[in-house]
PDB file of N, CA, C and O in Angstrom:
ATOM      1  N   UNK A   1      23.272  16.345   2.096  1.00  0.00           N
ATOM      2  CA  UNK A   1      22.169  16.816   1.290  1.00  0.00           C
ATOM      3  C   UNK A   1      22.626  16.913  -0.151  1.00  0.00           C
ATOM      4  O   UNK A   1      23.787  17.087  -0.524  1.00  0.00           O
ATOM      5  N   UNK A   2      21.637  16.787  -0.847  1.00  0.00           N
ATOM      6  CA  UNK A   2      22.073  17.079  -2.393  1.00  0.00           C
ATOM      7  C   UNK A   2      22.716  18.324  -3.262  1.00  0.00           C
ATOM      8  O   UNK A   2      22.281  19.472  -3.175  1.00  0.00           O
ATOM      9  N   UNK A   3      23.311  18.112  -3.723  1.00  0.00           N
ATOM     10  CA  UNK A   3      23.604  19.436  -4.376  1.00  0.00           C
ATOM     11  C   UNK A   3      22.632  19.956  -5.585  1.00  0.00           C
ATOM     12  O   UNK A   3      22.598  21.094  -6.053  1.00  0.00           O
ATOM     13  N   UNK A   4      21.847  18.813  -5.968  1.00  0.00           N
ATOM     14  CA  UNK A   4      20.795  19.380  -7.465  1.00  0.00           C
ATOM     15  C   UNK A   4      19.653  19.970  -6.787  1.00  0.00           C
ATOM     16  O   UNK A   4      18.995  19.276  -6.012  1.00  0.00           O
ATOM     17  N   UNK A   5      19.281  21.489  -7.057  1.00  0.00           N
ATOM     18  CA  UNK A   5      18.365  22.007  -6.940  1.00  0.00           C
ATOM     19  C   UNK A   5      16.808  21.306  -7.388  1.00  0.00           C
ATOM     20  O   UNK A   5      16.347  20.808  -8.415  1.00  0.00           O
ATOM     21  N   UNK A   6      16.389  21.534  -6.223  1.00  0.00           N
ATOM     22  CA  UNK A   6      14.921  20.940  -6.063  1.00  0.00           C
ATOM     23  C   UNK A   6      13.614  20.927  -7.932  1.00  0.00           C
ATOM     24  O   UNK A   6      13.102  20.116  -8.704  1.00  0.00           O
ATOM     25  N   UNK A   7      13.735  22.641  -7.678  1.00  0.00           N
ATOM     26  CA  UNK A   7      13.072  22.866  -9.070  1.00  0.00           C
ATOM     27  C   UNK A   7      13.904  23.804 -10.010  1.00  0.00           C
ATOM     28  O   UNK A   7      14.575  24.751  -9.600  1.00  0.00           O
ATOM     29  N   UNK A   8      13.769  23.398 -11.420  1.00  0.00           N
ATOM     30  CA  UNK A   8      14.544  24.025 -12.475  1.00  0.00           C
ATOM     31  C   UNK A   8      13.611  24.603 -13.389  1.00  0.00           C
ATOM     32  O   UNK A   8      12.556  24.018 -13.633  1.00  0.00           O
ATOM     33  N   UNK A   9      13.946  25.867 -14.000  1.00  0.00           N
ATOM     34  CA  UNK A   9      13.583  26.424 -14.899  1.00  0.00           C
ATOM     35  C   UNK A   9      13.549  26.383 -16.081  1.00  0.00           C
ATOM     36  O   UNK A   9      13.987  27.373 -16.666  1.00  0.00           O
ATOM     37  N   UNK A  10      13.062  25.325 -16.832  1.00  0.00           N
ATOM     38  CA  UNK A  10      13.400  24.963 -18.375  1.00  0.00           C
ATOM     39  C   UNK A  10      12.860  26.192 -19.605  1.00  0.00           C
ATOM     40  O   UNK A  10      13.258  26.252 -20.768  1.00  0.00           O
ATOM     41  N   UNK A  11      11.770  27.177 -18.879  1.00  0.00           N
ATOM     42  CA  UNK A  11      11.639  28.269 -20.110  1.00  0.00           C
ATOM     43  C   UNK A  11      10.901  28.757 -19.462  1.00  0.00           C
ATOM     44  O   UNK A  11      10.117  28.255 -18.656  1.00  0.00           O
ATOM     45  N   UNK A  12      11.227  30.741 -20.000  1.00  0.00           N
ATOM     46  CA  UNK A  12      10.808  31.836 -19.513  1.00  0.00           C
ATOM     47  C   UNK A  12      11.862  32.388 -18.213  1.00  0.00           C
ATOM     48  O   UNK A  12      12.869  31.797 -17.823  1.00  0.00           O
ATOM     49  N   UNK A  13      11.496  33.250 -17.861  1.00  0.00           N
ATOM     50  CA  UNK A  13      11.728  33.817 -16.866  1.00  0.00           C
ATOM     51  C   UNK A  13      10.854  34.142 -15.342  1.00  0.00           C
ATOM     52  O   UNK A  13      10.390  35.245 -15.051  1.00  0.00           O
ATOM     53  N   UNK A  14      10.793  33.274 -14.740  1.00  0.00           N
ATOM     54  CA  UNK A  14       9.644  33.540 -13.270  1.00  0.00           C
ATOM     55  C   UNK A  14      10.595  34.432 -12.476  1.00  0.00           C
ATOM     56  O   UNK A  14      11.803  34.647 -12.374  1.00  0.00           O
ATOM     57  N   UNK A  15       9.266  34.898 -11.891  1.00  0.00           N
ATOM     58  CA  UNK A  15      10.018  35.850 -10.678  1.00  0.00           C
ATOM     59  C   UNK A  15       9.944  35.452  -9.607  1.00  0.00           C
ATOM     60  O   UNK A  15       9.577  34.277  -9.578  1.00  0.00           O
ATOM     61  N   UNK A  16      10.263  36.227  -7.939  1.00  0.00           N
ATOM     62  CA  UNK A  16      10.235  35.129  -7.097  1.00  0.00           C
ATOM     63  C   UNK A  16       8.967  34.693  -6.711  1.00  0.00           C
ATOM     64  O   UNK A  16       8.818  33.700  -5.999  1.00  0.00           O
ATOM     65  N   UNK A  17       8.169  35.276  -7.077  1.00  0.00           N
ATOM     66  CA  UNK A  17       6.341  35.223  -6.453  1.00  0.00           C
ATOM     67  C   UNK A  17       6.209  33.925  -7.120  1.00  0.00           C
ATOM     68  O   UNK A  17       6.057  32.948  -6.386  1.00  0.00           O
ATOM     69  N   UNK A  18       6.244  33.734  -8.509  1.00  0.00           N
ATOM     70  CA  UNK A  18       5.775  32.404  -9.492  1.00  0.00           C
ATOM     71  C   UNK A  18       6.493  31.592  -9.015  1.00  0.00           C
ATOM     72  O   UNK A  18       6.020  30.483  -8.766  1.00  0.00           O
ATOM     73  N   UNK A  19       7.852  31.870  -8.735  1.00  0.00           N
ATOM     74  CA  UNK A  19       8.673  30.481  -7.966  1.00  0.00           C
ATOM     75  C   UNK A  19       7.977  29.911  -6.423  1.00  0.00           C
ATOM     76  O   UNK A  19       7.805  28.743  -6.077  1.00  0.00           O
ATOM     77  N   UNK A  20       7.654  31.199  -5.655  1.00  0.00           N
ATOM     78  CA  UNK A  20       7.322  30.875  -4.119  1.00  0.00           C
ATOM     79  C   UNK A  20       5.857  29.895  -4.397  1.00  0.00           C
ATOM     80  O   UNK A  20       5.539  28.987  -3.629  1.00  0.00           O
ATOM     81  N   UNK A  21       5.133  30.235  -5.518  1.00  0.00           N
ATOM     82  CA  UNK A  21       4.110  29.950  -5.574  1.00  0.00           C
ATOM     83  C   UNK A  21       4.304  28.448  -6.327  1.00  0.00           C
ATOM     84  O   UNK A  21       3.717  27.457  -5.892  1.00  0.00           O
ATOM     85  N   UNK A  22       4.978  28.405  -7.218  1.00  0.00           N
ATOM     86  CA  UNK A  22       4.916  27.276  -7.521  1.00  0.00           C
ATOM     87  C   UNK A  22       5.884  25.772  -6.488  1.00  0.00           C
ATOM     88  O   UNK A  22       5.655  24.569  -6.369  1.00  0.00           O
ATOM     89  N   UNK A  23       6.736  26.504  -6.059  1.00  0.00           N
ATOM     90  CA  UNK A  23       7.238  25.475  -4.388  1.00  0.00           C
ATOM     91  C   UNK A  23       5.830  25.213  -3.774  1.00  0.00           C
ATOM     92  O   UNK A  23       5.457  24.044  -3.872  1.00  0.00           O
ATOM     93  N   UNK A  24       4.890  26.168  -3.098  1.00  0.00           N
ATOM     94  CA  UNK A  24       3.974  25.776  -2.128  1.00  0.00           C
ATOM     95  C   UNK A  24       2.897  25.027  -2.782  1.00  0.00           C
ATOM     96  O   UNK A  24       2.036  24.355  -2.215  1.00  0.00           O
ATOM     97  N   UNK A  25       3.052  25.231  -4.120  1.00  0.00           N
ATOM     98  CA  UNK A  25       1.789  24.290  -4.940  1.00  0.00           C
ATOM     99  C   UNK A  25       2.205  22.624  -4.811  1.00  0.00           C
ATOM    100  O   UNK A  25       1.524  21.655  -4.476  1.00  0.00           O
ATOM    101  N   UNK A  26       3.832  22.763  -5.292  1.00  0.00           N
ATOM    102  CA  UNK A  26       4.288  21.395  -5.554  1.00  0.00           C
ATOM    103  C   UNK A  26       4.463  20.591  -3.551  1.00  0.00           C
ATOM    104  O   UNK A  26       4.202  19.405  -3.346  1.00  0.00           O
ATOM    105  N   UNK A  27       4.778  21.250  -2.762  1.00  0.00           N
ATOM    106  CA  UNK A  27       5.072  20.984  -1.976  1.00  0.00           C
ATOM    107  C   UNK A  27       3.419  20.486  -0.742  1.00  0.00           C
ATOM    108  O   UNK A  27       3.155  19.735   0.196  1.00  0.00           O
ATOM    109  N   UNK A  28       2.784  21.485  -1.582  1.00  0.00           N
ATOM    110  CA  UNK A  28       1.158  21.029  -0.893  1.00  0.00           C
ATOM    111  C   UNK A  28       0.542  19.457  -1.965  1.00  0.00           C
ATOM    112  O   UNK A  28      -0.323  18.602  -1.775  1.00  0.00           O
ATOM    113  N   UNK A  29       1.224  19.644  -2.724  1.00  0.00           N
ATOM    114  CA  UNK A  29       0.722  17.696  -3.885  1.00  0.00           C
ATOM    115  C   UNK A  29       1.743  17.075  -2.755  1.00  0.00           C
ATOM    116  O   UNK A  29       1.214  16.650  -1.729  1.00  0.00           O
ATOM    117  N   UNK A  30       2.948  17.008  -2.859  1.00  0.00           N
ATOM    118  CA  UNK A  30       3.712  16.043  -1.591  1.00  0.00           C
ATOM    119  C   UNK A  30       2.879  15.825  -0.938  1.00  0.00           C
ATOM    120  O   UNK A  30       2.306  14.758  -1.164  1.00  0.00           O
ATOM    121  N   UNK A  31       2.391  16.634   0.133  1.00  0.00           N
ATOM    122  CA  UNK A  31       1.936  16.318   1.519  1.00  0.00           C
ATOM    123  C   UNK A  31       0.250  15.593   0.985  1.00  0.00           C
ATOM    124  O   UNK A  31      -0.238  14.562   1.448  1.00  0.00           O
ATOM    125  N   UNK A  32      -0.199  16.234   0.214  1.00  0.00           N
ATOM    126  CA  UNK A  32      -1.234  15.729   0.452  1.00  0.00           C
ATOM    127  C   UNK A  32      -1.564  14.127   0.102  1.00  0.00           C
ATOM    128  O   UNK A  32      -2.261  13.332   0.731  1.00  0.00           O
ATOM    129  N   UNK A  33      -0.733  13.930  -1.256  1.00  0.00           N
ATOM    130  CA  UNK A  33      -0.546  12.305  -1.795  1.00  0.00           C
ATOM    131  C   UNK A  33       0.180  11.547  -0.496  1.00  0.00           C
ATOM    132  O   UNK A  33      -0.029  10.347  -0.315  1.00  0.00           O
ATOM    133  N   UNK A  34       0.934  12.214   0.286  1.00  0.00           N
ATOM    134  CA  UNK A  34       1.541  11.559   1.726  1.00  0.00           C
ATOM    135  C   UNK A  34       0.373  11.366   2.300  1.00  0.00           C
ATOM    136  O   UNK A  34       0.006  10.214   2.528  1.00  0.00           O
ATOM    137  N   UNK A  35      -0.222  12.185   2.552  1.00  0.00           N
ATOM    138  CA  UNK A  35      -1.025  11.826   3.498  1.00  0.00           C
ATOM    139  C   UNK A  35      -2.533  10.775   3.360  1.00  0.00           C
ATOM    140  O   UNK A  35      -3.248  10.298   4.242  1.00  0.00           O
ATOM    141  N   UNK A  36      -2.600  10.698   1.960  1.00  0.00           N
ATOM    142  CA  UNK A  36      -3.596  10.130   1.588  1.00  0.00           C
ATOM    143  C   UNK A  36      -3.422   8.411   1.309  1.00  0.00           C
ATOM    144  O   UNK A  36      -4.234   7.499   1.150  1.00  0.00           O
ATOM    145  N   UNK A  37      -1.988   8.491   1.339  1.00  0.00           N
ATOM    146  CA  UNK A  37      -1.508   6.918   0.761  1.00  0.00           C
ATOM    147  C   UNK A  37      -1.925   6.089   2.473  1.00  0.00           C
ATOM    148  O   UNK A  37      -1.553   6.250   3.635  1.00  0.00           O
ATOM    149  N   UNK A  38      -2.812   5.253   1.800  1.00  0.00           N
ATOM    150  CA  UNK A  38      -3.472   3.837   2.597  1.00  0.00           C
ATOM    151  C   UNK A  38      -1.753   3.383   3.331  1.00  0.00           C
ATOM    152  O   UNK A  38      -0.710   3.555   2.699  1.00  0.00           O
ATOM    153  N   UNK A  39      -1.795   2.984   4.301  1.00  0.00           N
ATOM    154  CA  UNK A  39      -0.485   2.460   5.476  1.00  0.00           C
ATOM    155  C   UNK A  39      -1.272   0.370   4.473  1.00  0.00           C
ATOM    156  O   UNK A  39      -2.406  -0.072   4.289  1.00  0.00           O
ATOM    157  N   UNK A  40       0.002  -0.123   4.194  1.00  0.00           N
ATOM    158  CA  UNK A  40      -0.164  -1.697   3.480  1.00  0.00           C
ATOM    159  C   UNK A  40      -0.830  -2.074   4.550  1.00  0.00           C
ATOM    160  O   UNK A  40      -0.626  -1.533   5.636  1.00  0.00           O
ATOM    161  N   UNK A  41      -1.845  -3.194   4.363  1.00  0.00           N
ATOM    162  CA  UNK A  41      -2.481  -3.871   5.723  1.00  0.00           C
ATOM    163  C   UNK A  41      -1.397  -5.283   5.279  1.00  0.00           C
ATOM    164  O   UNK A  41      -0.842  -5.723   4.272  1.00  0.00           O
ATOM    165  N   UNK A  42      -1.523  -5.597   6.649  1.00  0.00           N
ATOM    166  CA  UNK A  42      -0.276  -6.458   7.068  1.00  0.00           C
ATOM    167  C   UNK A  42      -1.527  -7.766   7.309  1.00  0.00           C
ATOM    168  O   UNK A  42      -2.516  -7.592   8.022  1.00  0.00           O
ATOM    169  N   UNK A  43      -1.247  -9.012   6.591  1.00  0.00           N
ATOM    170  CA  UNK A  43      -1.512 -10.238   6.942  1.00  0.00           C
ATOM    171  C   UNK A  43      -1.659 -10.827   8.079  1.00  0.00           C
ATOM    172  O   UNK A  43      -0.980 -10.619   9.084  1.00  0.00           O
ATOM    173  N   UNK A  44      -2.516 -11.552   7.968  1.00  0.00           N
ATOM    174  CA  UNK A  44      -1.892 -11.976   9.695  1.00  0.00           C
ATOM    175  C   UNK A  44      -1.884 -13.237   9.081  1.00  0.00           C
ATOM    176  O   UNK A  44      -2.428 -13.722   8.088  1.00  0.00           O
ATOM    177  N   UNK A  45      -0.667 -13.861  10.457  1.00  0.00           N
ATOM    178  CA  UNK A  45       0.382 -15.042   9.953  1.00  0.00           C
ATOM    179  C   UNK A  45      -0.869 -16.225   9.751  1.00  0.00           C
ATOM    180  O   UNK A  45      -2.088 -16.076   9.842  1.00  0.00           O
ATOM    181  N   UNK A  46      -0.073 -17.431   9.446  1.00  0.00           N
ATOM    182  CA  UNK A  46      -1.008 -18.567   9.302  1.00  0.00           C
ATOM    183  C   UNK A  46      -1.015 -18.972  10.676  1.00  0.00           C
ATOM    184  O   UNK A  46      -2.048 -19.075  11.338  1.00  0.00           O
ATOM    185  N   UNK A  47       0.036 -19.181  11.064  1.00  0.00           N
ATOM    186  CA  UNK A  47      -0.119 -19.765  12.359  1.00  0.00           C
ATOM    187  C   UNK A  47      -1.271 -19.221  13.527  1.00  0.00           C
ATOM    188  O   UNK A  47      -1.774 -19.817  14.479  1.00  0.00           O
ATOM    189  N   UNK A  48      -1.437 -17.944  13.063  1.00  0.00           N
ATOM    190  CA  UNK A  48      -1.947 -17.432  14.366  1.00  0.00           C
ATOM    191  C   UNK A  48      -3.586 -17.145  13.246  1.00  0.00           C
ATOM    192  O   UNK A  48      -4.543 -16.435  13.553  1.00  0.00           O
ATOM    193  N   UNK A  49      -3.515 -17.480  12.724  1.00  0.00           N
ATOM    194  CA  UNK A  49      -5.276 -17.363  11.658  1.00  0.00           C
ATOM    195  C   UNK A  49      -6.132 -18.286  12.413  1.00  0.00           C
ATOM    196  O   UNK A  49      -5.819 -19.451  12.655  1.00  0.00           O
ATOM    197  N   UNK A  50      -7.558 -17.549  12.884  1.00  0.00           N
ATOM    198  CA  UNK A  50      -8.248 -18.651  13.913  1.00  0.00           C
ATOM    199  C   UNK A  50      -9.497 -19.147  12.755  1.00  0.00           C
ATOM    200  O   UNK A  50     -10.492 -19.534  13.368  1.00  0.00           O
ATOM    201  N   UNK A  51      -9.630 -19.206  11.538  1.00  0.00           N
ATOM    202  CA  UNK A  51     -10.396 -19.737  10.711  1.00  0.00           C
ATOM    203  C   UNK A  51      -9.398 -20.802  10.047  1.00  0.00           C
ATOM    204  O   UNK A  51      -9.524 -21.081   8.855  1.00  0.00           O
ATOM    205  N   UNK A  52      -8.289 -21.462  10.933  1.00  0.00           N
ATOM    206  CA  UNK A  52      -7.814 -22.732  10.495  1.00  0.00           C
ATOM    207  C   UNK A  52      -8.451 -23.835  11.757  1.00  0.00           C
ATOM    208  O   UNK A  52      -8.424 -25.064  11.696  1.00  0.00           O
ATOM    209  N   UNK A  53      -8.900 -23.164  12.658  1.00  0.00           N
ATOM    210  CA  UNK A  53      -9.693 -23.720  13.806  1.00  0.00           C
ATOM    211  C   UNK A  53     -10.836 -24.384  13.365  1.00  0.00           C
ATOM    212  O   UNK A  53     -11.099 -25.564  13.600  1.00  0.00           O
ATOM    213  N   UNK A  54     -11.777 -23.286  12.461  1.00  0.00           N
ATOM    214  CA  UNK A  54     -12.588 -23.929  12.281  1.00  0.00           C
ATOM    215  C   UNK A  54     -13.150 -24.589  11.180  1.00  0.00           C
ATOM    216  O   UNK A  54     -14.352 -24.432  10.962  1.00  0.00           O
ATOM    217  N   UNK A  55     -12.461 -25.316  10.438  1.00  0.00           N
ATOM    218  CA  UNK A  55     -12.739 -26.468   9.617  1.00  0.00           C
ATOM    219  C   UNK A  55     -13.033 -27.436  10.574  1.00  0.00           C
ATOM    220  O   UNK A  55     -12.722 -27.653  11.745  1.00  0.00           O
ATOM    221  N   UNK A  56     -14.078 -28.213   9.284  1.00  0.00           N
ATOM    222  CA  UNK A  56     -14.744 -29.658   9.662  1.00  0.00           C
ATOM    223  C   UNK A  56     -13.059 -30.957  10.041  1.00  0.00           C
ATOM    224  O   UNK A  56     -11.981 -31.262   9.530  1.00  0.00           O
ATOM    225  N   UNK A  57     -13.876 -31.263  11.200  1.00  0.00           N
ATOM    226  CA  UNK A  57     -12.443 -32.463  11.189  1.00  0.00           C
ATOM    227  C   UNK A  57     -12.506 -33.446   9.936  1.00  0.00           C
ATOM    228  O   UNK A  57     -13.367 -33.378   9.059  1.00  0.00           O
ATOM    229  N   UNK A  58     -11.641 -34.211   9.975  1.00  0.00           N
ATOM    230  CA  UNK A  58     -11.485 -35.110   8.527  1.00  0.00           C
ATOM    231  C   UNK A  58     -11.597 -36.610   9.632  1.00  0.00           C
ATOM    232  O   UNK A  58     -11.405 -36.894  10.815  1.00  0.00           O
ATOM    233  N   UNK A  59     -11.870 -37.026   8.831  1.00  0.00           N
ATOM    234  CA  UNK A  59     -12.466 -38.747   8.866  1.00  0.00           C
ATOM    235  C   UNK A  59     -11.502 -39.851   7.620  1.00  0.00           C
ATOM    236  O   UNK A  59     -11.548 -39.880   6.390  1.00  0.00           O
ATOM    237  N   UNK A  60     -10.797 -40.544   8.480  1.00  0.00           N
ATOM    238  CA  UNK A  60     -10.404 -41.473   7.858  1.00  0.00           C
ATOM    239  C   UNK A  60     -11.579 -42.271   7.168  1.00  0.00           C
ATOM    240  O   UNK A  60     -12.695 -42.353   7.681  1.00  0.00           O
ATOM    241  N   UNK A  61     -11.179 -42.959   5.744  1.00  0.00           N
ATOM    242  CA  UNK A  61     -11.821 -43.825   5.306  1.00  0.00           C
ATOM    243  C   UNK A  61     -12.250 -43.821   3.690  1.00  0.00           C
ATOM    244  O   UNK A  61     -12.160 -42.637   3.363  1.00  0.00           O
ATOM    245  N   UNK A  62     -12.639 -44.534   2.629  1.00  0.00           N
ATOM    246  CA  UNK A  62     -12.254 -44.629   1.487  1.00  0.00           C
ATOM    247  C   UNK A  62     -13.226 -43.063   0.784  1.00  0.00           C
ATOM    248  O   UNK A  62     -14.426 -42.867   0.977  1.00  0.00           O
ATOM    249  N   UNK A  63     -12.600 -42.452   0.247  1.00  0.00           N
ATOM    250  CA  UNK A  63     -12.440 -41.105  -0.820  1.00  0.00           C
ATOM    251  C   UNK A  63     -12.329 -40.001   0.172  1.00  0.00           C
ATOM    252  O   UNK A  63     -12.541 -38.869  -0.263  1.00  0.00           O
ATOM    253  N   UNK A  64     -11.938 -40.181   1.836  1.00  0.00           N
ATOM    254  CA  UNK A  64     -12.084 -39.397   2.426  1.00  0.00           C
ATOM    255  C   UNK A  64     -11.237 -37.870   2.253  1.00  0.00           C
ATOM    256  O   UNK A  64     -11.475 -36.738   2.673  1.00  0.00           O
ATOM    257  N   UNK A  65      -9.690 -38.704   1.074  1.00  0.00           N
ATOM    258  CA  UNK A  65      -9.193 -37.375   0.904  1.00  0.00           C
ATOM    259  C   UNK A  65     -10.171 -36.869  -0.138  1.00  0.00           C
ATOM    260  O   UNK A  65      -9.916 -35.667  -0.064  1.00  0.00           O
ATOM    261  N   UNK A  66     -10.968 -36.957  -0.912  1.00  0.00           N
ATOM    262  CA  UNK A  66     -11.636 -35.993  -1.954  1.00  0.00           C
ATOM    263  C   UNK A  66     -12.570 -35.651  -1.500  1.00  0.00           C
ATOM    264  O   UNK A  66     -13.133 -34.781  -2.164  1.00  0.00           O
ATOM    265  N   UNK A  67     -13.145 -35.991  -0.438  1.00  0.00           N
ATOM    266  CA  UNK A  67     -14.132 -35.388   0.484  1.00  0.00           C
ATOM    267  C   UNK A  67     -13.784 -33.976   1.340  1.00  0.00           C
ATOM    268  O   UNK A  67     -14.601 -33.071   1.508  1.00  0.00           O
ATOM    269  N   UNK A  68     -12.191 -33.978   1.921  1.00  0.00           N
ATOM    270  CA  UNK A  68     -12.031 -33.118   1.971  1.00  0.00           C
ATOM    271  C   UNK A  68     -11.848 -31.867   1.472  1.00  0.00           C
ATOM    272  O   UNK A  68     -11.749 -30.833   2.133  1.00  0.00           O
ATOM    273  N   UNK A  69     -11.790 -32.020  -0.074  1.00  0.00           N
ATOM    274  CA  UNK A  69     -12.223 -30.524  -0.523  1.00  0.00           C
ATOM    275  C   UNK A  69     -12.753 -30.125  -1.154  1.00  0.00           C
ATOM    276  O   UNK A  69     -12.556 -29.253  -2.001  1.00  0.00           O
ATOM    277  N   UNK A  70     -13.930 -30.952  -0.738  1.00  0.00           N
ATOM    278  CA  UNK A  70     -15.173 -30.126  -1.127  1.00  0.00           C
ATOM    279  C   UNK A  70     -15.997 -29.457  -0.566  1.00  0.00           C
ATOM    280  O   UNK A  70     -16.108 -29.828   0.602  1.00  0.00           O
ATOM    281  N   UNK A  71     -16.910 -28.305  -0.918  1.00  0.00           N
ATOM    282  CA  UNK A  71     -17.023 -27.990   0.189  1.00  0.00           C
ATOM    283  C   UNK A  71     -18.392 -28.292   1.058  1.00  0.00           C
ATOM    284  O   UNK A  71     -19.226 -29.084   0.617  1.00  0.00           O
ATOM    285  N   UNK A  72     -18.600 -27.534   2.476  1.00  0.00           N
ATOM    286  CA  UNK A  72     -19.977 -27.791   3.144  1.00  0.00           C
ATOM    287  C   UNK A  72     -21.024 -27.474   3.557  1.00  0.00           C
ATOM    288  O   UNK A  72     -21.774 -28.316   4.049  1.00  0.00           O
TER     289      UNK A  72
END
């Protein structure tokens, strides 16, 4: 564990009430920004993407590659 104290006193003098109080203030923003942060949504792979299924098949034959991307 660390040895640097969590919160420091840069001016005045608090007593322990303003200290207890200001831990449960700072310590209730932790939890709550924890708890509020969105979990990343995870991709799903290409391989397994079923809207590569359904494209139009392609057709050999003259401009057929510029036909393919356009769309339908």
């Amino acid at each position: 564990m660390s040895d640097r104290p969590l919160l420091r006193v840069v001016r005045g003098n608090p007593d322990d009430v303003e200290l207890a109080a200001l831990t449960a203030v700072v310590a209730a923003a932790a939890a709550a920004s924890a708890a509020t942060a969105p979990a990343p949504a995870r991709r799903a792979s290409w391989w397994s993407d079923r809207a590569t299924a359904l494209r139009a098949p392609l057709h050999p034959g003259d401009g057929a590659w510029r036909a393919s991307a356009l769309p339908r």
